[in-house]
Every structure is written in C-alpha cells, then in structure tokens.
C-alpha positions, 0 to 999 in steps of 0.5 A: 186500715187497707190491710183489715178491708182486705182481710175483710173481703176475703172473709166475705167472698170464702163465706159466699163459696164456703158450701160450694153452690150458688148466689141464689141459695142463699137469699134471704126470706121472704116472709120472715126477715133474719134477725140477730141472733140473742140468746134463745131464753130471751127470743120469742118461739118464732125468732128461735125456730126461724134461726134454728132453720136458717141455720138448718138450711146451710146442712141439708144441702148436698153437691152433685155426685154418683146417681146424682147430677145435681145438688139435693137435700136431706132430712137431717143437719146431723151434728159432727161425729154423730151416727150416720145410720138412718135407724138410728135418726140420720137420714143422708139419703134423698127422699121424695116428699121430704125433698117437695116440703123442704122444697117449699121451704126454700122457694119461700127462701128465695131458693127454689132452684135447688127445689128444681134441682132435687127434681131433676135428681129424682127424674133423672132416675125415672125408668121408661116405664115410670118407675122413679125410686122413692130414696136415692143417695149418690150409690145406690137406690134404698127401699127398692122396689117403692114408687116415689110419691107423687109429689114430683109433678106438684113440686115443679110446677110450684118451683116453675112458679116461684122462679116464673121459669117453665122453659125447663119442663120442656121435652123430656123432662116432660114425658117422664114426669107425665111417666111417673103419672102412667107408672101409677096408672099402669101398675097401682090402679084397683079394680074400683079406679082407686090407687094402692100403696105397695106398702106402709113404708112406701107411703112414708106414714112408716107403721101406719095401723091402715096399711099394716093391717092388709097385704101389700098392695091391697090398700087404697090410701086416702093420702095417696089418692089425694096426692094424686088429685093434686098431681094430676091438677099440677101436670095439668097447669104445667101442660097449659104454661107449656102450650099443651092445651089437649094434654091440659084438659086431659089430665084436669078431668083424670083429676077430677074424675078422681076427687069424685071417686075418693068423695064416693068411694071413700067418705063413710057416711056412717063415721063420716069421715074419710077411710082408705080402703081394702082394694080386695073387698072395698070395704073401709079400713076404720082407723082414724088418722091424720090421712082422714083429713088429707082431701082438706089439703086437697081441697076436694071435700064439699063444704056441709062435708067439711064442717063435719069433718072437722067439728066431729073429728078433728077438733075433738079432744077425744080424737085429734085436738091436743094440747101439743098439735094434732097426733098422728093416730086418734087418741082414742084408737085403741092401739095408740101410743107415743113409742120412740120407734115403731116395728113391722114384724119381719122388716126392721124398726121405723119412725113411729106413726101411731099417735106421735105429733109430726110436723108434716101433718100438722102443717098439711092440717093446717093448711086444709083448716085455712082453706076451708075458712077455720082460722081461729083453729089453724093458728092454733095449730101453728102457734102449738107447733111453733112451740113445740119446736122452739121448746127443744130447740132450746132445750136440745139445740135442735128439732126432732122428727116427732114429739110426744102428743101428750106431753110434748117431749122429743122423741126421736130423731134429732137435728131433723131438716126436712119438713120441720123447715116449714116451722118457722113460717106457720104462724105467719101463713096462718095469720096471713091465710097464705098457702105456697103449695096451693095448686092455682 
C-alpha cells in the first residue's frame, strides 16, 4: 500500500513539472469548471470545446529561449509529426493579437502571468523608436518591417487586472509601451489624423479586398484606428494605477480625439456604415467587412448610429447573418469566396479572409452586440460558433483557423490555439452579458 502512495506522488509531482513552468498556469477556469472527459457523441457542444481547449492550453505554451526571455504562445497545438511550416497551417511563431486573445483566455484561466510574460517578449524587442516586430520566434523576426498591432498597452493592463498587480509597468516597461504609441504617431499618421497599415498582412486581416485594393501605406483602417482608441484608453488607466495623472489625462483625450475622428471621417452617411479610407484622397473604401463593425467593440458608435448599423448590415442575411456565424466579407460583396487559402499577387499565399467564418471576429462581434444592448443576437453568435467548432472538434479531433460560411465545413488550419481558445467561453459571456476585455 506505502509502495502504490509513493508511486502515486511521484505521478503527480512529474505531472506538476512535466511542461516545466509554473503553478500558476495551471489553475483551473473560472467561469467554466473542467468536467470529466466522456465520449464527445455524448457531451454537450460547450463540454466538447471546453475540453478541446483545455487540452489546448497545455501546447501552446513555449519556455523561454533566444529573442525570447520569457514563456510565450503560439497559435497552434500542432499534432506529432506534423508539418512545421506556417503555409501549410503551423504557426510556431508569436503573434501580436494572437498572443493579446489567447492572453484573454488564460487570465479567464487563472493564468494571466504568462499573458504578462508574452508582453514582455514583445517589449523586450521594442526599438527606441518604438518600433515592436509583429512576429517573432526564438531566431528571428518574421514579417520584417510590420509594426505589431496595438493591442500590447490593452493586454497589460487587462493582464495588471486580472493579477491586481501593476507594479510591473513601472520605468521602463512603461516608456516602451507609451514608445509603441509614438512609433504610430511619428511614422503611421495621415495628413487627415487618421492611422494607416503598411499592409493587409500586417493588419492580420491577411488578403483583406480594403487593403489589397491601395498602395502600402495609404489605408486607414477602421480596425486599426479603433485598436488605437482602445490603446490609447488603456495606457491612460495604466498611467492613472501608476500615479501619472498628466500623462492619464494626455492620453485619455488623444483617444478621444480619435473616436471623434473615426465617427467623422469615417462613418458613411450614405451606406451608413463604417469604411476604412484611401489616405491619399480620403475617399471611402466601399467594402463590407467585419472591420465596419469594429468601432461596436470599440464601443465609440452613438447609439441612433448603433442600431442602424447593426439592423441594416449586420443582421442581414443578405450581408452578414449566417446560419454559421458572421463571414468575413459580405455575402453579397461580389468577390466573396470561401477559398482555403487567399494569394496577394507578387507575395505568397495567406489565410483567406474574403468570406470565410473567423472566430476572432465573431467573438469581437459579439462582444460589440452585447454592449450595445443586442443579447438575444450575441447569444446567437455564440451559440453558431460553439457549434461550429464542437462539430469538428468531433469530426476532426480539432478546431481549424476558419470554416465555410455557407456550409460550415473546416477549411484550413487545423489544431489551431489561438483566439479559437475563447470558444468555450462564449456562451457563458454572452448569457452573462460579461466582456473580460473591456477597458474600465
């Protein structure tokens, strides 16, 4: 009997050190509590993507080496023995807003120390003019020269949040990521005080038809400019948790000056609806994405504003409501399509967000619908979602990057981590009207 107890611990404790990190991420959810395994015909949707995710969890994570000091995450639990190459849909590499919505994930996980330690990697890169590569594994930068989107100020605060802990942002860590802010300012500004992205790649949305349809760094994204209104709110709180009242006040009004701006500049009055822009004549890029519902998120749209968007556009079937989640190009966009992959002519082939379903922005979606007052329609969302993935998890043994908007099927990518970690919690935000990324 001594001799099974022993056995016992020493199962247990090599369990605790098997990955090599710490206690702490390793605790348990707090909104959805881990339920023993049956067999997945016979679990509910949420039960199936809550274990598909919490086994997730335990390969995305990375130890520190080379360019990165600490632990950090990837998008993918990639299965043994298969390809390690990002164009074939295995991505070991760090990405920026990859890392800040997984980093949601886990603080809901009781982890959100390793959601401060991919911070860090990414700062710890930061040049002194700001600039932060956007990918990085333990060799090398990838994507060289994109800007990491602004989503390094949010992610620490939220992380400072979720650990009650913002001693860390102290000195240095807070000039470079009040840097990464000036890096947008000093080299991304249009003449009209709007943001542009370098390119559709860099702004993650990969072959995006608004971005693809201009000459680098000549688009002002609506995603961008709203990314940086939340940015700009977030190094405001942390400057306020730091005793930095001026700089607080600073920053809070550059945010607003922005949501102004974007409610100005790009809300079209005629399609209302909201368009990035043509830097170069400021004229609207008239392509219905998910992008348009971004200032939702954002939470920047005046409500009589609100309500059209979302009546006109978004809960039409003939533009955005699917029967599988919300694609990522209008089905009545003339050049959607559900292909596996997307090509950008004289570079090489990308994910393809030209009408496939993406989790990413079914979950910012969502969140943009709930807090605006739309419940009923978030939980739909979350619900089509859950589905969607608890379909092919069964099926495939996995989730994939993104689906078929018409028929739901899985089209590229698969054991994909990432954001497809917020899954499981959907159903359980959008019934309890709960938003971890909100910005208070």
């Amino acid at each position: 009997m001594k001799k099974k107890i022993l056995i016992y611990c020493f199962a247990f404790y090599f369990s605790l050190f098997s990955l090599n990190f710490p206690l702490y991420y390793k605790q348990p959810c707090v909104l959805l509590a881990s339920a023993s395994f049956a067999s997945p015909e016979k679990e509910s949707d949420e039960e199936v993507v809550h274990h598909y995710v919490e086994e997730t969890l335990q390969h995305v994570v990375r130890p520190p080496k080379g360019l990165l000091p600490y632990p950090y995450v990837i998008p993918s639990a990639p299965a043994p023995g298969s390809s390690t190459n990002r164009e074939m849909g295995t991505y070991l590499q760090m990405y920026d807003w990859d890392s800040f919505f997984e980093g949601v994930r886990l603080s809901l996980d009781g982890k959100a120390m390793l959601w401060k330690d991919t911070i860090l990697d990414f700062l710890a890169q930061t040049q002194p003019n700001g600039y932060t590569p956007r990918t990085i594994d333990p060799h090398r930068y990838w994507d060289f020269p994109d800007q990491c989107k602004p989503f390094l100020c949010q992610g620490a605060y939220l992380a400072s949040k979720s650990l009650n802990d913002f001693s860390w942002l102290k000195g240095e860590t807070y000039k470079k990521l009040a840097s990464t802010l000036r890096y947008w300012e000093t080299h991304r500004l249009g003449a009209d005080g709007l943001y542009v992205w370098h390119n559709a790649v860099e702004s993650g949305v990969d072959n995006s038809l608004a971005d693809l349809s201009a000459p680098p760094m000549t688009v002002e994204g609506v995603d961008l400019n709203c990314y940086l209104v939340r940015e700009y709110q977030a190094l405001s709180l942390i400057a306020e948790k730091l005793g930095k009242h001026h700089d607080a006040k600073i920053y809070q009004e550059k945010g607003d000056r922005l949501a102004k701006l974007i409610n100005e500049e790009m809300w079209d009055p005629k399609d209302q609806i909201y368009y990035s822009l043509d830097s170069r004549t400021g004229k609207p890029i008239r392509i219905k994405d998910w992008t348009c519902f971004v200032p939702l998120w954002a939470g920047i749209v005046p409500k009589n504003r609100a309500k059209i968007l979302i009546e006109k556009h978004l809960l039409n079937p003939k533009e955005f409501w699917g029967n599988y989640g919300i694609p990522s190009l209008a089905f009545d966009e003339v050049l959607h399509n559900d292909a596996k992959r997307g090509f950008i002519p004289g570079y090489h082939t990308v994910s393809n967000w030209q009408g496939p379903v993406w989790i990413v922005a079914n979950y910012i979606i969502m969140q943009g619908l709930l807090r605006y007052g739309y419940q009923k329609e978030a939980e739909v969302i979350a619900n089509q979602i859950v589905k969607l993935v608890a379909d092919d998890v069964r099926k495939s043994g996995g989730a994939h990057e993104n689906y078929d908007s018409k028929t739901g099927e899985p089209l590229w990518a698969d054991n994909f981590g990432s954001w497809d970690l917020l899954v499981d919690q959907m159903q359980t935000e959008s019934r309890q009207n709960f938003d971890p990324t909100a910005l208070k």
